[in-house]
Structures are given as C-alpha cells and as structure tokens.
N, C-alpha and C positions, 0 to 999 in steps of 0.2 A: 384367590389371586394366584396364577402360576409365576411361578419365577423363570423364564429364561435366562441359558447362559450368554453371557457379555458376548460382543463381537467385535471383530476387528476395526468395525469401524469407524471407532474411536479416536486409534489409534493412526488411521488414513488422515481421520479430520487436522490431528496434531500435527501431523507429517506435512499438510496441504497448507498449512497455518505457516508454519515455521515455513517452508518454502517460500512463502510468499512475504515472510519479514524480512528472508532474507537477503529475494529479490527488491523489495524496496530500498535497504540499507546500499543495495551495491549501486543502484540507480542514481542514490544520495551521495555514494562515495566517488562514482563516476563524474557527475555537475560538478563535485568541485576538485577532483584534478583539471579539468577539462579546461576549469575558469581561466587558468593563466592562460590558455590560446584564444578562448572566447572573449575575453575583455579584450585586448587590443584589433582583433577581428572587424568588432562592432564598435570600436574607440565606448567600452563602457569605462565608469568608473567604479570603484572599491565598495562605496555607496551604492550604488545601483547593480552590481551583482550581489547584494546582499539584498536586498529585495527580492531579487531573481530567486535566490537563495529562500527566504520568508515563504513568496509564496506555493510553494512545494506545503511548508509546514500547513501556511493559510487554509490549501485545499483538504489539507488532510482532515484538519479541524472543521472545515466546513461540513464535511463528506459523512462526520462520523456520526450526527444524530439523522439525517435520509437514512444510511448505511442501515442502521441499526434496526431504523422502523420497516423497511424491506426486508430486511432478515427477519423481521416477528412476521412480516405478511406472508412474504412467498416461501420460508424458510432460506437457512445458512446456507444450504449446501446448491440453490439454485442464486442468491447472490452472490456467494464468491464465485461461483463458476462465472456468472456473467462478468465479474468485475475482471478477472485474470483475461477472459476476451477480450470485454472492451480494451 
C-alpha cells in the first residue's frame, strides 16, 4: 500500500461546507427580520408566521435522510454542488 500525501482538498470541502451553513443561517436570519413587514403585508398572524417559520426547519429535517442517501449514491461533492444550484 502506498501512501500518498494529503491534499487540499479537504480542506475546499470544509471551506464549501461552512459557506453554505453560513448561507443558510443568514437566509434564517433574513425571514425573521423581514417578518415584521411580511405579517402585516399578508394580515398574517404571530401564529402563523411561526409556521412559516417551522417549516424552513420541517424541510430541512425532511431533506436530510434523501440528502444523505444521494451523497452515498452519486457522492458529496456532486450533491452539494447540485443542491447550492438548485
């Protein structure tokens, strides 16, 4: 067994990872400043943009056993890329 040395692109995948959490965070942090102009917009209530609110979580939980089995099928690095397109 030869050993080759490590490559960078480990540390791409970490970089691509973290980017993309921390595009999600700010998406999440975005919806809920945004709620105080959106509830009155749409006459929502407190109630009902917390739903609105849920289901962001909902999908995420949906998403992540698919997610996962596509990462073992087609590999990591061809579904994250799809999913940052989609």
């Amino acid at each position: 067994m030869i050993a080759t040395a490590p490559t960078r692109t480990r540390w791409l995948t970490v970089t691509l990872m973290f980017g993309i959490g921390v595009l999600m965070f700010i998406d999440r942090v975005n919806i809920s400043i945004a709620a105080k102009y959106i509830m009155p917009e749409y006459d929502l209530s407190n109630v009902q943009m917390g739903w609105i609110f849920s289901s962001f979580v909902f999908g995420y939980a949906v998403l992540q056993i698919p997610g996962g089995s596509l990462g073992d099928r087609l590999g990591p690095r061809r579904v994250l890329a799809g999913a940052i397109l989609w």
